[in-house]
N, C-alpha and C positions, 0 to 999 in steps of 0.2 A: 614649922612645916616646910617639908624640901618643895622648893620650887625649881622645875628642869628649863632650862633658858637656852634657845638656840640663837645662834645668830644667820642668815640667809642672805645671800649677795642678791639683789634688788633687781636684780636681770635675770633669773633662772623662773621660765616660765610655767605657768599650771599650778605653780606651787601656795601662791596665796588663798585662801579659804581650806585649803587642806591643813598645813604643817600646824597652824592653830589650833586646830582640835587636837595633834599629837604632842602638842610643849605647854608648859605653862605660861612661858614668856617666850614670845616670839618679835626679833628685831631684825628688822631690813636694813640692809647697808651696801651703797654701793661696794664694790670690790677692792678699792686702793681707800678705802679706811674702815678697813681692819687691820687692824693695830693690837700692838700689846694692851694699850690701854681700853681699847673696846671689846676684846674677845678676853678680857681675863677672866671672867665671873662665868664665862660660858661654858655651859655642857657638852655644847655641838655646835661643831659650824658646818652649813652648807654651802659650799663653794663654785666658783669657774676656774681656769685655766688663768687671770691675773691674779688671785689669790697666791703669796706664794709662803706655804707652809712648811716653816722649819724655827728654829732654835728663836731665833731671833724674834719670832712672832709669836710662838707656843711657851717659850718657858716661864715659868711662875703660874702659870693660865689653870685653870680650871677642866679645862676641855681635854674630853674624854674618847670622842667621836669628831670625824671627820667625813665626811662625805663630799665628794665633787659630781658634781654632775656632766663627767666629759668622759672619753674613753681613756686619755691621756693623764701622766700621773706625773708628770717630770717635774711639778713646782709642788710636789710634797717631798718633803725629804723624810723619807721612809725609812733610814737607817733612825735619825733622832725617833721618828714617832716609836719604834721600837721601843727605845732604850727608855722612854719617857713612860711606856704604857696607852701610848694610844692609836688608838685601832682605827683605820681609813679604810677606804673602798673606793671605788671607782665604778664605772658606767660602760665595761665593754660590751662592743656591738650596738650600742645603744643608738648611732646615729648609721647606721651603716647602708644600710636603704635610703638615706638622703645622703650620702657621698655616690653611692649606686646612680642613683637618680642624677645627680651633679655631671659626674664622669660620663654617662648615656646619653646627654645634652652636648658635650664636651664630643664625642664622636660625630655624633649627627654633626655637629657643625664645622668638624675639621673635614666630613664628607660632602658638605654642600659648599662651602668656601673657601675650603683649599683641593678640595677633588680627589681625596685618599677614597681609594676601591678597599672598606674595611675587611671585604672576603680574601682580598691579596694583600694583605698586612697581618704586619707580626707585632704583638704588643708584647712588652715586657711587666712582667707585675711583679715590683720589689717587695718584700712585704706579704706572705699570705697566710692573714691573720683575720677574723670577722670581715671588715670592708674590704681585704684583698681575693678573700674565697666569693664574696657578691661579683666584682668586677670579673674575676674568671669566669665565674658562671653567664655574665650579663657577656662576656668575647665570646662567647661558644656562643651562646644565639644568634649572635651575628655575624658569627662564621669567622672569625680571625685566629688566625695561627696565633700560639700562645706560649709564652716562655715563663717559669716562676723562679724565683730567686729568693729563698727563706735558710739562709744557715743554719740558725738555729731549728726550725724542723728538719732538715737536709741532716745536721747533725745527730739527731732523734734516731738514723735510719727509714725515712719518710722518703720513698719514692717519688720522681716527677718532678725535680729542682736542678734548675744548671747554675751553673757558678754563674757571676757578674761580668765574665767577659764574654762569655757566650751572648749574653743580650747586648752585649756594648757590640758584636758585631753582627748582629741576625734583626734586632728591633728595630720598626719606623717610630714607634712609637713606646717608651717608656715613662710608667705609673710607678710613681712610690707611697707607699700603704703600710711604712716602718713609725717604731713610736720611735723617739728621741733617748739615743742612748751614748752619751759624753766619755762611756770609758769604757774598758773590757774587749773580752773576745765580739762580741757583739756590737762594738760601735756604728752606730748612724750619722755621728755628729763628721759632718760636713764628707759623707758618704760620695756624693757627687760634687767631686771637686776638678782641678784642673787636670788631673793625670786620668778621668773616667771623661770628661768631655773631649781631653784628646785622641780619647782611645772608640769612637765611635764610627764607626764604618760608614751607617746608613743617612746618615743627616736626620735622626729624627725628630718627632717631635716628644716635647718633656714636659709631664704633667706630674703638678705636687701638691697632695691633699693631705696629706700628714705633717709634718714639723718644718717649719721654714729654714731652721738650722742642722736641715739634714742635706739642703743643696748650699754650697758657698756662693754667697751671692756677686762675687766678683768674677768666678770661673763660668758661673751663668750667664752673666754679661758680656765676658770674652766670649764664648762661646756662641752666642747670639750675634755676637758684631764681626765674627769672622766667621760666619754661616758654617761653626761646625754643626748644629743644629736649624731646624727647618722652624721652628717656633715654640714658644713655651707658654704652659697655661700653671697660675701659679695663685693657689688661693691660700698658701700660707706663706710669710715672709720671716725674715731674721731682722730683728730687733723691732718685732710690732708692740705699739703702735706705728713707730716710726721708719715706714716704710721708704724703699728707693727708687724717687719719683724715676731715674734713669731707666730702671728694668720695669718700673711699671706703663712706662712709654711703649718699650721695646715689644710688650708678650703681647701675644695672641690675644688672649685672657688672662685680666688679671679678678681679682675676687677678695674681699675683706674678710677672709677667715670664715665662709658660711657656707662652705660645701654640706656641712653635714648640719645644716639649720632648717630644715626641715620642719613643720610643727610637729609630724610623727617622730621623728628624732628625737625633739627635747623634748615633748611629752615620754618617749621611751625612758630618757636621763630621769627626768624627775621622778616618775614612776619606780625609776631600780634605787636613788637614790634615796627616796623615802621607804620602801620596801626593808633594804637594808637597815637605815634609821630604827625602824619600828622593829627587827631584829635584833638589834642588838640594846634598846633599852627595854625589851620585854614588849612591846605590844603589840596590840592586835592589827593584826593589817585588813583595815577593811574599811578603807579609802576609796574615791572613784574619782578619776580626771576625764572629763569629755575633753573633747576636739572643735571646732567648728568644722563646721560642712565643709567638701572639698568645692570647690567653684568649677561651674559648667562649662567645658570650651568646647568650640564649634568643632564636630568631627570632621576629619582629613582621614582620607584613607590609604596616603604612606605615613607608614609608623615612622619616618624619618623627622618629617615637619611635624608630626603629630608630637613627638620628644620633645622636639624645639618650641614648640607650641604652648606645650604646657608645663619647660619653664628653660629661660634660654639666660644665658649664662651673659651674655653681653649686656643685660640692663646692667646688673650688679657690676659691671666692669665699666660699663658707663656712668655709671653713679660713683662707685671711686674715683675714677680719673676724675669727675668735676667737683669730689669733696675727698679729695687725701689726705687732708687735716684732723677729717671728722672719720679715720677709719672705726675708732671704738663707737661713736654714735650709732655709724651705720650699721654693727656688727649687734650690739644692746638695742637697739628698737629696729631690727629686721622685718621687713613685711611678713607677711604668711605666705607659706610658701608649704603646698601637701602633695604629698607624693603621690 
């Protein structure tokens, strides 16, 4: 008798007491052992962003289906899965109201503790794609002049995008909202580097919620130390786990990769990524994941503090800086946190 046998990285939430009813053999494994030798008899594997799926870990293997549970695809190597026969997916949009929610905390507080008037400032949004059309939408209510920068819909014919030196000289404040892309007309990979921090007019400030190796982190540091920029908020890094205690001294905010950890978020991932699953071996999707309740806080009647109130970006920046050993700890058993 066929038996379908998943394997599930042991940190992707909501997911245990469901994926059992849809597999016959269901095995939890942290993320850095999955191996050739544990995923080869597997049908499916459900994944994060340290899984990093290509040749070296798929050949000979069994596995049919991949699913990740993140928006981000950069550690599948999607050209082998092709060639190989095997079919991935991914989770966009799926955290995008908790990178929302992150970056709307991330203003309040450059508004109360460094005194930016958000209605006379110009944000730049690199990137608008799911999380970057939230954040446009989330500067319009709060009245900030707004620049976008998307080439490739710019190239589509898609009105309302200025090239990237237009924001290098009109932004206080530039967001990047690009996935990670190492080669091509579309490169990201180290996007904001020494020749984009020189060329910035306003001193502003630079916030980065998408790929760590989409800003160079040495030009981030010059940049920082000879105040071409006003301060930086940075919750993804280049070569995480191992983080640069220098620049995480230097930023505003720093953050262990959890803008978009959210509980509504990763229950979103789980949800599209089992969705998907139960698509593509035939079955029926008719699964349910609750939520815990959202937690009570006391009303404030500026929506300013109220933001900050109900979830302020400087714990998690306090909590790295006193455990930067333990970024993946803190990143795999993240508090609750609902939007």
């Amino acid at each position: 008798m066929y038996v379908m046998k998943v394997i599930v990285d042991n940190k992707i939430p909501y997911i245990k007491g469901v994926i059992e009813a849809l597999a016959d053999e269901v095995v939890f494994l942290p993320g850095k052992e999955f191996n050739p030798e544990t995923i080869k008899d597997a049908d499916a594997l459900i994944i994060r962003t340290r899984t990093q799926c290509d040749k070296q870990l798929l050949a000979g293997s069994k596995v049919k289906f991949i699913g990740t549970a993140t928006i981000g695809f950069d550690h599948i190597d999607t050209v082998y899965c092709k060639e190989a026969g095997i079919t991935w997916t991914n989770c966009p949009g799926c955290n995008a109201g908790a990178v929302e929610q992150y970056i709307h905390s991330v203003l309040a507080l450059l508004q109360t503790e460094k005194g930016l008037d958000l209605k006379n400032t110009c944000i730049g949004i690199i990137g608008v794609g799911h999380v970057g059309e939230r954040i446009r939408h989330l500067a319009g209510q709060l009245g900030m002049d707004i620049l976008l920068n998307d080439p490739p819909r710019n190239d589509k014919g898609e009105e309302g995008f200025s090239d990237l030196h237009t924001l290098e000289q009109k932004c206080d404040i530039i967001t990047f909202h690009t996935p990670l892309e190492r080669k091509g007309k579309y490169s990201t990979f180290h996007l904001a580097d020494e020749k984009f921090f020189r060329s910035l007019e306003r001193h502003p400030y630079i916030i980065n919620t998408s790929r760590g190796e989409v800003i160079d982190t040495k030009a981030l540091l010059q940049a920082l130390n000879t105040k071409r920029i006003s301060g930086a908020v940075i919750d993804v890094w280049e070569n995480e786990p191992n983080i640069d205690k220098e620049l995480l001294d230097k930023v505003f905010i720093g953050t262990p990769h959890i803008a978009g950890y959210s509980a509504d978020g990763k229950l979103n991932a789980t949800r599209m990524v089992l969705e998907a699953f139960c698509k593509f071996f035939g079955k029926p999707i008719n699964f349910h994941i609750e939520l815990p309740e959202k937690p009570q806080a006391e009303y404030n009647p500026d929506p300013t503090i109220r933001q900050i109130q109900t979830y302020n970006p400087h714990d998690d920046c306090n909590m790295l800086k006193t455990h930067i050993k333990e970024f993946e700890q803190l990143r795999g058993n993240y508090k609750l946190r609902r939007e």
